[in-house]
VOGU-3710 file (C-alpha; in Angstrom, 3 decimals, decimal comma):
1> xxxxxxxxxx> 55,055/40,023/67,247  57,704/39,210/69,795  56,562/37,135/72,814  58,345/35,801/75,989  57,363/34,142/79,072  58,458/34,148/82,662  58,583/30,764/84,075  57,074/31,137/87,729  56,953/28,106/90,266  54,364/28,494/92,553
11> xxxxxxxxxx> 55,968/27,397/95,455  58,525/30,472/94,998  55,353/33,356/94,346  53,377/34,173/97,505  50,747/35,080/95,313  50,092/31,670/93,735  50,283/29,605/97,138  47,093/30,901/98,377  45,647/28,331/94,791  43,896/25,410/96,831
21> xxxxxxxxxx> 46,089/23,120/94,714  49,473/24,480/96,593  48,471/24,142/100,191  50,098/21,891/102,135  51,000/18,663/100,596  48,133/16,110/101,611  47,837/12,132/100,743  44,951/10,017/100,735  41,478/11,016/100,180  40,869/14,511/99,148
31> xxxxxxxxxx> 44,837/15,474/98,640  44,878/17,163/95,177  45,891/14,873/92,084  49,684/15,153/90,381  47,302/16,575/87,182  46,299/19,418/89,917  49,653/20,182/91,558  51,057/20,067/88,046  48,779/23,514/87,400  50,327/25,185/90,022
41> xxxxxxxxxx> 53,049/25,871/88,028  52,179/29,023/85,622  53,713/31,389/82,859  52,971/34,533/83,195  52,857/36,150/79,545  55,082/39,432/79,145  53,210/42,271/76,880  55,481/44,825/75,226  54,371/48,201/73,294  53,670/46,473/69,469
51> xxxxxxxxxx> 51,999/43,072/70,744  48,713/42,595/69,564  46,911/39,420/70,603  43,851/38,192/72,506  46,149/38,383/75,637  46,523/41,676/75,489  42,866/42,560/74,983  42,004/40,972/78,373  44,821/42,721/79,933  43,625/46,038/78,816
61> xxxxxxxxxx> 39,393/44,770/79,798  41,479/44,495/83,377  43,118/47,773/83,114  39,621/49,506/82,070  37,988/47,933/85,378  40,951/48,759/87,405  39,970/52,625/86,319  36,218/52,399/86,813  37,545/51,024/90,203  39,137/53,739/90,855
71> xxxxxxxxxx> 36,426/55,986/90,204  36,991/56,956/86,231  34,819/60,074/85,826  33,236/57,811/82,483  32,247/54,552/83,504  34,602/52,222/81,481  36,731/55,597/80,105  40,611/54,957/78,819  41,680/52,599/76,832  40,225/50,559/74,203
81> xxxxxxxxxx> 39,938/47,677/73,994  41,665/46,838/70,307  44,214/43,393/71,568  47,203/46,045/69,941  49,751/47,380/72,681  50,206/50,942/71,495  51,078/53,768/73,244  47,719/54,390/74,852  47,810/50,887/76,302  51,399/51,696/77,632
91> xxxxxxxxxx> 50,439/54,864/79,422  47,579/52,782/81,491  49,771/49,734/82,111  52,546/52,693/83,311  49,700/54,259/85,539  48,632/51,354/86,729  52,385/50,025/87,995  52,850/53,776/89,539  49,621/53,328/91,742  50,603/50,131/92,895
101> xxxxxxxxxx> 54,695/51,199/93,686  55,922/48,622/91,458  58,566/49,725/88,339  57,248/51,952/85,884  58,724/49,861/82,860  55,417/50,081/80,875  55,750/46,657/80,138  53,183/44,223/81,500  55,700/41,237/83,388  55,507/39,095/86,403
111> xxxxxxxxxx> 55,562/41,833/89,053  52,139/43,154/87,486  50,279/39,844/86,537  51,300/38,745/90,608  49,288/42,120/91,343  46,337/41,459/89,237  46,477/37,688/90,574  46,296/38,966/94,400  43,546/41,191/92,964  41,728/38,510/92,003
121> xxxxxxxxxx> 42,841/35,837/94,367  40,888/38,571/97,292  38,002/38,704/94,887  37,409/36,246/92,099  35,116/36,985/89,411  31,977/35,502/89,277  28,035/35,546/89,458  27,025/38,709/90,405  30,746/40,578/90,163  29,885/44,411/90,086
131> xxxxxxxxxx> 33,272/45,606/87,447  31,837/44,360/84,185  35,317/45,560/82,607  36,931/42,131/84,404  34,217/40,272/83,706  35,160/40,668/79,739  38,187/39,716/80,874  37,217/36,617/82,144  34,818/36,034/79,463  37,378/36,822/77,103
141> xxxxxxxxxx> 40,324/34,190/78,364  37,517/31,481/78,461  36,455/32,223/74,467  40,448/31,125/74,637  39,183/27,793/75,329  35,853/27,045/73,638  36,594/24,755/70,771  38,949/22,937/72,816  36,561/22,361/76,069  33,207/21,835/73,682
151> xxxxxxxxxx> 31,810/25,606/74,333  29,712/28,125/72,184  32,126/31,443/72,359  30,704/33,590/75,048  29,461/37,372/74,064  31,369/39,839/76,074  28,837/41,344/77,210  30,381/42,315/80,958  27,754/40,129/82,565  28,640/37,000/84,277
161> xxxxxxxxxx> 25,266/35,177/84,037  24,282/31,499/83,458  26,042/30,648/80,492  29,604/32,641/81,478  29,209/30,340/84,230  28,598/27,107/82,360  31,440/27,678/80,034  33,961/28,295/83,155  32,815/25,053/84,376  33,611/23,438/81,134
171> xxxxxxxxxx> 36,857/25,481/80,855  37,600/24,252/84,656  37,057/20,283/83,872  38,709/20,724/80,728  42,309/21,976/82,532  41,580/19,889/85,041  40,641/22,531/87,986  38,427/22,218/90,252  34,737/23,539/88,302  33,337/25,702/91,203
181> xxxxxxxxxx> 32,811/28,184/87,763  34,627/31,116/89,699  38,175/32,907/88,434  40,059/33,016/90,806  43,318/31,996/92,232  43,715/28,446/90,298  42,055/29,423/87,325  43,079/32,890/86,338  46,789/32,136/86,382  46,037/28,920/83,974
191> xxxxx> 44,279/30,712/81,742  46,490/33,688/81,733  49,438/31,344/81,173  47,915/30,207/78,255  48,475/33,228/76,536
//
């Protein structure tokens, strides 16, 4: 398996600056701690045709709810959902970069996680999220987590319901975000960089 990351700095990556932890610098009560501004740096994982890892199983839960989005003729059609980058998995991710005008390269890389990120920045996952496809997603980065942060691995079940919320929580206090149990734009970048 051949991994790489992209280093990103937040401060360089429109994207990332709308994170409450990289708003203006503050002091005093209520400014955001150095273990806070320290997570707004990220690393955005790069996915290649012949990766297989959890990684790329949430990318390719994202890339089914970006289709039933888009109003898929089979609610939660295309891809499967395997965690193996074949050539099915490359069409999608090349689909997916054509819709949104960025280069075709079928390789999943910073331009396309910054996407996703806006994405979800504009509309973070949590109770009551209509796309169940990101919702696996979400569940599926936080299983990442669960014998680190103290959790019970959540079913991925598309349904983000009491105990999908709990575990973000824990996940949230465990990286030391803020634990409003939503992914959005602090926590989906840390937990994608983790990948």
């Amino acid at each position: 398996m051949h991994r790489s990351f992209i280093a990103i700095a937040a401060a360089g990556v429109t994207v990332l600056a709308a994170a409450p932890a990289v708003a203006a610098p503050a002091t005093g009560a209520g400014a955001p701690s150095a273990r806070a501004l320290h997570r707004t740096v990220a690393s955005w994982p790069v996915f290649r045709p012949g990766d297989a890892n959890e990684g790329v199983r949430t990318l390719q839960y994202l890339i089914r709810g970006y289709q039933l989005g888009e109003g898929s003729a089979v609610p939660g059609a295309g891809i499967p959902a395997t965690g193996s980058f074949d050539k099915a998995t490359e069409k999608a991710v090349t689909a997916f970069q054509g819709r949104r005008g960025l280069a075709q390269t079928g390789t999943v890389d910073t331009p396309m996680w910054n996407t996703i990120n806006h994405d979800i920045s504009t509309r973070p996952i949590g109770p009551g999220y209509p796309n169940a496809e990101f919702v696996k997603a979400a569940q599926n980065m936080v299983n990442r987590f669960s014998a680190k942060c103290g959790n019970k691995p959540l079913t991925l079940d598309g349904n983000f319901g009491p105990q999908t919320l709990a575990s973000v929580k824990k996940v949230q206090e465990c990286q030391g975000l803020g634990a409003d149990g939503i992914v959005g734009p602090s926590t989906f970048p840390t937990l994608v960089a983790n990948y």
